[in-house]
Each structure stands twice: as C-alpha cells, then as structure tokens.
C-alpha positions in Angstrom: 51.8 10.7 -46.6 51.6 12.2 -42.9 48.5 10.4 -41.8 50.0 7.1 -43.3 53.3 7.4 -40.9 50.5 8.6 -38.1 48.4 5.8 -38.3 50.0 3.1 -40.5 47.4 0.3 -39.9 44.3 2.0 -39.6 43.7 2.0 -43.0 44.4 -1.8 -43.0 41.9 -2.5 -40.7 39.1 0.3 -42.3 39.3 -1.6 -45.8 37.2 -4.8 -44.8 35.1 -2.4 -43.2 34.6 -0.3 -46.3 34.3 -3.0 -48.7 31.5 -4.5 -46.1 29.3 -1.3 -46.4 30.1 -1.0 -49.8 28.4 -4.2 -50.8 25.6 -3.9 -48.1 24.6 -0.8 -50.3 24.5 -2.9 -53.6 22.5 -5.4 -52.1 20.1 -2.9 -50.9 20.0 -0.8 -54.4 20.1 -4.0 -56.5 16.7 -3.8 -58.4 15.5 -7.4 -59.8 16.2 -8.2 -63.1 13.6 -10.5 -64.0 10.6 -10.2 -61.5 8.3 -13.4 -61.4 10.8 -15.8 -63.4 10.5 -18.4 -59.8 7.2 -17.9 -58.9 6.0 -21.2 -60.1 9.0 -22.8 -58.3 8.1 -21.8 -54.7 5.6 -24.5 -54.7 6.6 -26.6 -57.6 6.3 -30.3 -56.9 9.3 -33.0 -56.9 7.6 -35.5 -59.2 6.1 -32.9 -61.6 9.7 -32.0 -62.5 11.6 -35.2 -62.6 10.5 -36.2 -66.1 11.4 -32.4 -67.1 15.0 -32.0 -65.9 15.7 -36.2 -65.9 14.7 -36.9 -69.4 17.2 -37.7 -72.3 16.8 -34.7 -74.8 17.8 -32.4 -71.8 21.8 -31.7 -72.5 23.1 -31.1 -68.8 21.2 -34.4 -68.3 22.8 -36.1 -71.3 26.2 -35.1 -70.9 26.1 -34.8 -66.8 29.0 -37.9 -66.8 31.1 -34.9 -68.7 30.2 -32.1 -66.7 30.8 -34.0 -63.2 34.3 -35.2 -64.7 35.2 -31.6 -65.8 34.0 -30.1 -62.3 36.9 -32.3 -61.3 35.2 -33.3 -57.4 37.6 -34.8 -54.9 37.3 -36.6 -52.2 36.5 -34.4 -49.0 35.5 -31.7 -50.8 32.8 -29.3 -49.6 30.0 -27.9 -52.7 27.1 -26.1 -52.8 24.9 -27.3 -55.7 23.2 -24.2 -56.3 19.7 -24.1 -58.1 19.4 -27.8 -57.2 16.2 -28.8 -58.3 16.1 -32.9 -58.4 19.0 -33.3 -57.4 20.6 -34.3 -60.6 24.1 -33.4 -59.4 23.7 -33.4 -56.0 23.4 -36.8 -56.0 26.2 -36.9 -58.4 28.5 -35.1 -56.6 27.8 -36.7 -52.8 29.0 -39.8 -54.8 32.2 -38.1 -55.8 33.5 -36.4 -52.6 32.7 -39.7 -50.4 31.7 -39.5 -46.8 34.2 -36.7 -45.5 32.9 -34.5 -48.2 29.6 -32.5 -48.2 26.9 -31.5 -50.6 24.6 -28.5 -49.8 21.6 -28.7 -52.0 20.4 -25.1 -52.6 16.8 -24.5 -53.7 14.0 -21.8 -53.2 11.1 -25.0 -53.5 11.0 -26.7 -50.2 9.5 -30.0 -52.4 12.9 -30.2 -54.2 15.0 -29.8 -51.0 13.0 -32.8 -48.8 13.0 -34.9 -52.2 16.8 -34.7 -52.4 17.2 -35.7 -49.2 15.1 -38.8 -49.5 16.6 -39.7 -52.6 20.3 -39.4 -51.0 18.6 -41.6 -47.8 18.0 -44.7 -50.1 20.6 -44.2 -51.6 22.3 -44.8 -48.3 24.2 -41.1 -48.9 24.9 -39.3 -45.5 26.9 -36.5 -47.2 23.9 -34.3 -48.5 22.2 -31.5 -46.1 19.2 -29.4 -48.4 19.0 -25.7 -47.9 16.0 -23.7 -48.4 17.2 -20.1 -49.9 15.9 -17.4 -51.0 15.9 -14.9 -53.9 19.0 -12.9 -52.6 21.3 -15.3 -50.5 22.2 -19.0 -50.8 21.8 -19.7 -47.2 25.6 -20.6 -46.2 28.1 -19.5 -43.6 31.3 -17.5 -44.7 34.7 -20.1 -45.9 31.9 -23.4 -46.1 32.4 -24.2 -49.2 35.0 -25.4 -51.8 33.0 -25.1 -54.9 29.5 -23.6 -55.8 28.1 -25.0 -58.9 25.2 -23.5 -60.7 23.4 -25.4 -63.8 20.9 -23.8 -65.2 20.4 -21.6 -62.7 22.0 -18.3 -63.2 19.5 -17.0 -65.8 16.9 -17.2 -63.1 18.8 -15.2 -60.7 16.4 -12.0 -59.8 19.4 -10.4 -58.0 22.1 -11.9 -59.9 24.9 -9.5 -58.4 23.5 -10.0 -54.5 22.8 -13.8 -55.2 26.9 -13.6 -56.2 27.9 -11.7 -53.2 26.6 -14.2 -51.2 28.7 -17.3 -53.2 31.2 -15.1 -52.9 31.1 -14.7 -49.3 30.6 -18.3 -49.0 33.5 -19.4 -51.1 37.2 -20.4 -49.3 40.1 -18.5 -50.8 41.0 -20.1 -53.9 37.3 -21.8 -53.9 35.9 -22.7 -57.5 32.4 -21.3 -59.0 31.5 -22.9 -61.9 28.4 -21.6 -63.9 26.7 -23.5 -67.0 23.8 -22.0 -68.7 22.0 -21.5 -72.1 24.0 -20.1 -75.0 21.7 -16.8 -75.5 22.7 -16.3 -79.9 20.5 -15.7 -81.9 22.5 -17.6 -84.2 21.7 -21.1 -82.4 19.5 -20.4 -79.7 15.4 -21.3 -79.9 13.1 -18.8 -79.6 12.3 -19.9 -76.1 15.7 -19.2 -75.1 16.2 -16.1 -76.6 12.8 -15.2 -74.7 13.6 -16.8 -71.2 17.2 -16.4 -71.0 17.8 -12.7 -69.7 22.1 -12.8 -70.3 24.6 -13.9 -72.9 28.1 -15.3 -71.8 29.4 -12.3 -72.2 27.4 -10.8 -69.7 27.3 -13.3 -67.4 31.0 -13.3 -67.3 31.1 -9.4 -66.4 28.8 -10.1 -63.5 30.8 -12.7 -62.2 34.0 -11.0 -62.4 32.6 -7.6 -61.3 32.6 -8.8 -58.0 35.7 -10.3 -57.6 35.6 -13.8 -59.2 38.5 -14.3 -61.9 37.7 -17.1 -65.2 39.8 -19.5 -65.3 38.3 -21.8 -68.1 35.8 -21.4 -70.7 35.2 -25.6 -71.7 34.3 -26.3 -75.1 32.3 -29.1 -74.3 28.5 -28.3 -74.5 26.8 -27.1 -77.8 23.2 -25.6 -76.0 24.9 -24.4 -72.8 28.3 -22.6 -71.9 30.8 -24.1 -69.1 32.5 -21.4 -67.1 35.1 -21.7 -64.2 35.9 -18.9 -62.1 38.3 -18.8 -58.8 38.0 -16.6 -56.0 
C-alpha cells in the first residue's frame, strides 16, 4: 500500500517489462514438440507439391470458397498466411483485400515463397510480399498484421507456444488468428492422422489461449478439419 502511494506508476511502466522477460524465458526453455516433422520442407520443391495440396480430395482445397468467405477478408486488410505453402490462400486472399491490402506469405521452404510470388506476378497481384521464417518466429514486425491465418499448419509447429508468441506479437489489438487443422479422434480420424497430427482441438485451443488469445468462434463447417477464431 506504501510503496504504491510512493511510486504510483512504476509498477505501470515495470509490467511490459516483466511480461517481456517473462516470455523471453519461455521461448528459451520451450523444448520442440515434434523434432524433424519440416525437415523435408526446407528444400521441398514448388511443383512437387502443387498436385498434393491443389488436388480435389484435399478438403481445405475443396471447400477453400467457404473458408475465405468465413475468414471474412476486407478490403485493405493486412494478413499473414502462415504455413503458406502454394499459395493456395495467399493468392485467395490478395484477391480479397485489393490493392491497399497486404498478404505476407509465410513459409520455412524458400521454393514455396519465390513460387508464390511468381504466381501472384502473372496474376498481375502487387499485394503479396513472401517471407522466409523459421522454426520459432514468423518473421513480422510488431502491430503489421490484421489477421494471421494458419491451415494446416499448426500441427507442424516444433515450438508451437514461441511460434504463437510471435503471432501474437505481430497481431494489432483486436487482430484475428484463425487456425484450421486436422480433427485428431480416433473416432473419425485415419490412421495417418492420428500418427502425424501431434494435438486435438482441445489442445490446440489451450495453447492458443494460454498466451493471451481469446476464441471467439468454433465453425461447424469442415468434417476432416476444425475452424477456430481467436482475437487478441
């Protein structure tokens, strides 16, 4: 009670401080969850994957008209496609926000981020820059984005909580994070799944919100894959 008459707004001012080296220490400890799951994507090749994540049979590919109108883009809008392989929703999404939007296409394989970029060339799209990341950050400034959407992606997060940090970080206040990944039951899921996928939705959902995020929406709207929304 004294020392908060003595010094009222010191402990204002210590807070973002503390909660700055707290998460610099969980970032260091984080171990990784899944060591190996990208190796073959460091130097995967564009065309190898195309048929693999642009092929009917594929759900996020067959229902992407769905999952772009339920990510609700806007014109001007600044995203971070997260995970972006092909470029399925980049692509997608530079459509969407127009030419005072942006689209950061995130991606550990340096083949996927040049590919995107020619793609979004002839398709005469200015409003898509490619970012190379890597295993703990996605590569983008504090405040610079309006949504980060991850498809597919999450379950090969190797520092999941780090990896989050850093959306967090780059997230405006009030900025959306969507996640969609694979349903891990045992109920409905393949073998494969239940073998590759490392969290269910439950658990992804207490990872997100462990570091601040809050869900918003749980759509009903995939049968393979979960759609979750999350504010910051």
């Amino acid at each position: 009670m004294i020392a908060s008459k003595i010094f009222p707004y010191s402990l204002t001012l210590l807070l973002p401080i503390v909660f700055t080296f707290i998460i610099s220490n969980c970032r260091a400890e984080e171990q990784n969850v899944n060591p190996g799951i990208n190796n073959y994507y460091y130097d995967a090749k564009f065309e190898q994957w195309l048929a693999t994540f642009e092929s009917p049979g594929r759900e996020v590919y067959d229902k992407k008209a769905a999952i772009v109108r339920e990510a609700q883009i806007k014109p001007g809008m600044r995203i971070a496609d997260i995970g972006a392989g092909t470029g399925l929703y980049s692509i997608a999404f530079a459509q969407q926000t127009g030419e005072k939007g942006l689209v950061y296409a995130v991606d550990i394989s340096p083949d996927f981020v040049r590919n995107i970029e020619r793609r979004a060339k002839n398709q005469g799209l200015k409003n898509i820059k490619g970012i190379i990341n890597n295993q703990k950050e996605i590569g983008l400034p504090q405040n610079s984005i309006d949504l980060a959407f991850i498809c597919d992606t999450y379950h090969h997060f190797e520092y999941p909580l780090t990896t989050l940090q850093s959306v967090y970080q780059a997230l405006t206040s009030g900025g959306k994070l969507i996640i969609i990944d694979f349903k891990r039951d045992p109920h409905i899921s393949t073998p494969w799944v239940m073998g590759h996928v490392r969290a269910n939705k439950d658990k992804v959902i207490n990872e997100v919100e462990s570091i601040g995020f809050k869900l918003t929406d749980d759509k009903n709207i995939l049968q393979g894959n979960f759609f979750l929304s999350f504010s910051k």
